[in-house]
Structure formats: C-alpha cells, structure tokens
C-alpha positions, -999 to 999 in steps of 0.1 A, spaced: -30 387 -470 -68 391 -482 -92 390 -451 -117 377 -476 -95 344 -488 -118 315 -494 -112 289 -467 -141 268 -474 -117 236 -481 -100 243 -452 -129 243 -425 -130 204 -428 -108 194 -395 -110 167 -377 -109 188 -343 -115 152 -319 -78 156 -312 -65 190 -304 -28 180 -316 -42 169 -341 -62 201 -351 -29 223 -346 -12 204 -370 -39 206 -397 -47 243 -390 -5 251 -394 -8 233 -428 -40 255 -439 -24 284 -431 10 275 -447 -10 267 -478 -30 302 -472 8 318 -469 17 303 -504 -20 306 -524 -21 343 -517 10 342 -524 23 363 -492 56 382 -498 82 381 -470 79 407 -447 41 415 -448 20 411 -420 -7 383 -416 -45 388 -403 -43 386 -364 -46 356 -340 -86 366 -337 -89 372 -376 -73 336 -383 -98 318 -356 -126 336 -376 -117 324 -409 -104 288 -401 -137 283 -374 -113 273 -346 -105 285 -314 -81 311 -303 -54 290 -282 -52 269 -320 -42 295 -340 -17 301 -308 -3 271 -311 -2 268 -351 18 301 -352 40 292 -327 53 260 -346 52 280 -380 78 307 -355 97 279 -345 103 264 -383 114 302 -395 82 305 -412 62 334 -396 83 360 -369 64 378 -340 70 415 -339 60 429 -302 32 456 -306 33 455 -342 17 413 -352 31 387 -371 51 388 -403 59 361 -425 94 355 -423 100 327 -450 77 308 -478 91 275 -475 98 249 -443 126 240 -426 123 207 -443 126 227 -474 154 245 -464 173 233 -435 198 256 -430 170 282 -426 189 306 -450 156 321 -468 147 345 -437 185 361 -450 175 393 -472 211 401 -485 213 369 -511 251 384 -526 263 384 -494 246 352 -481 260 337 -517 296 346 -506 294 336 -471 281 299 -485 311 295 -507 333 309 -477 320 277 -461 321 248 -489 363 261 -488 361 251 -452 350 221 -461 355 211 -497 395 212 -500 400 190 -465 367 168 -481 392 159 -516 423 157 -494 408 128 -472 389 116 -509 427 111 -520 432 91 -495 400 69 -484 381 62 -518 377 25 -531 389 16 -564 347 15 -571 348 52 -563 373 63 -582 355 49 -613 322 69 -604 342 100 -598 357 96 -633 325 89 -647 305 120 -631 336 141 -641 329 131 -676 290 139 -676 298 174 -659 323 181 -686 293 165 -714 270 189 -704 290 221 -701 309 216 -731 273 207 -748 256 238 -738 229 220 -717 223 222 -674 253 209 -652 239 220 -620 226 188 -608 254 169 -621 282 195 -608 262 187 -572 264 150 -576 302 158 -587 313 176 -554 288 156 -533 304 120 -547 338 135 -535 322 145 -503 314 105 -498 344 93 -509 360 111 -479 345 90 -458 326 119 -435 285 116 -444 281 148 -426 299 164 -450 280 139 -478 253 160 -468 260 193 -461 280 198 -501 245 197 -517 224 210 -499 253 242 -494 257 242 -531 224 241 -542 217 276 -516 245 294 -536 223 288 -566 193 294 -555 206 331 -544 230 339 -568 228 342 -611 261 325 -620 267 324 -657 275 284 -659 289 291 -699 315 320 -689 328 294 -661 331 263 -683 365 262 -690 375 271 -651 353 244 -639 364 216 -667 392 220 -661 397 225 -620 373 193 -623 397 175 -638 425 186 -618 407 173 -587 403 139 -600 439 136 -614 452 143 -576 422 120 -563 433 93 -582 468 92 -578 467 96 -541 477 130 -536 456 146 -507 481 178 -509 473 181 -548 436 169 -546 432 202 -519 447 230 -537 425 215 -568 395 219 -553 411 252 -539 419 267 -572 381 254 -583 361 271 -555 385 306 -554 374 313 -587 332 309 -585 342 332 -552 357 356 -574 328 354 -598 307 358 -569 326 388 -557 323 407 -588 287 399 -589 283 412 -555 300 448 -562 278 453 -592 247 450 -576 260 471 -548 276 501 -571 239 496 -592 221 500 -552 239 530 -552 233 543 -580 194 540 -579 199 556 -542 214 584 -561 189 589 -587 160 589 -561 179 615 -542 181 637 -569 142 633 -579 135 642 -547 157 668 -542 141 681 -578 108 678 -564 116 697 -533 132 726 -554 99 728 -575 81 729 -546 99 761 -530 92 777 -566 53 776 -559 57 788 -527 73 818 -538 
C-alpha cells in the first residue's frame, strides 16, 4: 500500500461520536484496501502511519483494524504488522472462504459438502414439495436445459435450479446454504459449462423425473450421479494444475541449478 495514497475524501468524519468514527474510519480503509487495489498477503502502513493519514487518533485505527480482523479482512502477524487477509467482507462472503489460498482444493472440498447435503435435500424434495413446486422445478429445469443447449450462461439459473430443490425440501437452511456453496465453487474453480452439458441435462432431468413421481430413493442417487461427475471434473482439474506446479518447480530448479554451474565456471 502507497504511504502517499490521497485520503483527502476521507478526512471528512464526523468524530462527535467515537463509535461512530470507528465505523467510518473501517470503511475508508476498506475502500483504501480495494482503490490501491492491495493484494492478499501484503502488509498495510502501521497503526501510527494509518492515524497520520486518516487525521485520527491512535486507539481508532485500533479499533477499525480490529473489526476489519474480526470480519477476515486484515490478519495480525506478531512482530511482523498487519496483512490483508481478504478483499471482500464477510457480508460478501459468509463462509469466509477467500482467506483459503488453495482454490482446487477448496473447489473440491465445497462439492464434498453440497453431496452432504444435496442428495438428502432431493430425497426430502420427493417427498415434501407442493403440486405449485413441482411446476417451478419443471419450469427452471427447462430454462437450465434452454441455455446450455443454446450456448448462452446457465450459472444463475443452474443456482436457482438446485436452490428451488433445496426449498422444496422444506429445510431453509439448506435453501440457503445451496447458493451461496455453489456459487464459491465457481468463483474458485474454471469449469467448462459446454463439455458438461449433456451430464448436467441430463442428471437434471433425472432429478426431476424421481421428484415428481415421489421417489426420494431415485430423486438421491439423481442428484448423486449429478454432483459425482462435476467432482470428477473438478478432480481432473485439480491434478493438472498440480502436475503443471510441478513442473514449473522443476524448471526453476534447473535454471538455478544452471546458474549455479555457471557460476563455479568463473570462479575457476
């Protein structure tokens, strides 16, 4: 982060209220963390640094880092300062799963979760949903399909696809969690949506079939069947970046064993 950052539009607190001023001064400083921008991992100006540039006291900027520690923003490393940790809230992202480096792994251990939940989410669809369900689920089944088979963006409507089942169970946590679980595996991992279109239309279809003939048994192995094979997509994906990890690793060893052996000739 630039010690010389313009903060001119920030000075302009209302500091009558000392609650009041923490709050404003974390919100400067979150919007100084993404104007810079400020990559994960790098270190921020110190406590006496940030009460110079925002004009406030010390104890504020105390206070304003502590919140931003507590929301997974910033992360205080003892005898070292502070580092930002994340660029986006808790709000944001309330699982907190952006301070989580390794996205291939992270990816996999998401979809590990949604088969906890997803297969025992259609089982209990199969047997709770309303007649007035079961015509949506049709429905967004039939706009999923649309847009894969059309070449255009299914992601929001695959997400309203498995959240829809998720209410139809009946469980609102679970309403909840499907989205907002799904939308993390895309944000950290590069799934080819075209190369899975015929899978997914078809597992899709499979899970509404069971759904709507009552089948909880049927309606879980679907949506087993569905989510086993983005893992397996996922899986592939994550051993390629690993075997390409390794193979840079490789490369830089050699250059530097090269560089070392040219080295020892000039010292001869």
């Amino acid at each position: 982060m630039s010690s010389d950052t313009k903060t001119a539009d920030m000075l302009q607190f209302d500091k009558t209220d000392k609650r009041l001023l923490t709050v404003q001064v974390e919100e400067a400083l979150m919007r100084l963390i993404r104007q810079e921008p400020v990559e994960i991992g790098e270190r921020i100006p110190n406590e006496f640094k940030l009460a110079e540039m925002f004009g406030v006291g010390r104890s504020t900027i105390r206070e304003a880092v502590k919140s931003l520690v507590y929301k997974g923003i910033l992360e205080v490393r003892r005898g070292s300062g502070t580092y930002v940790a994340a660029t986006s809230s808790s709000e944001h992202d309330p699982l907190g799963l952006s301070r989580l480096r390794d996205k291939s792994r992270l990816a996999l251990e998401l979809m590990e979760v949604r088969l906890l939940l997803e297969p025992e989410s259609a089982a209990l669809a199969a047997k709770a949903a309303t007649q007035e369900q079961l015509t949506r689920l049709v429905s967004l089944c039939d706009e999923t399909e649309y847009l894969y088979v059309n070449g255009e963006d299914p992601m929001q409507k695959d997400f309203e696809f498995h959240t829809w089942i998720g209410g139809c169970s009946g469980n609102r946590v679970v309403e909840t969690l499907i989205p907002v679980i799904g939308q993390s595996i895309a944000a950290c991992a590069s799934l080819n949506r075209r190369t899975l279109m015929r899978e997914t239309t078809e597992t899709h279809r499979a899970i509404v079939n069971a759904i709507l003939e009552r089948d909880p048994a049927g309606a879980r192995y679907a949506m087993v069947m569905h989510l086993n094979h983005y893992r397996q997509v996922l899986v592939e994906q994550c051993r390629e970046r690993q075997e390409k990890r390794k193979e840079q690793g490789a490369i830089r060893q050699e250059e530097g064993m090269a560089k070392m052996s040219r080295g020892m000739f000039w010292d001869v």
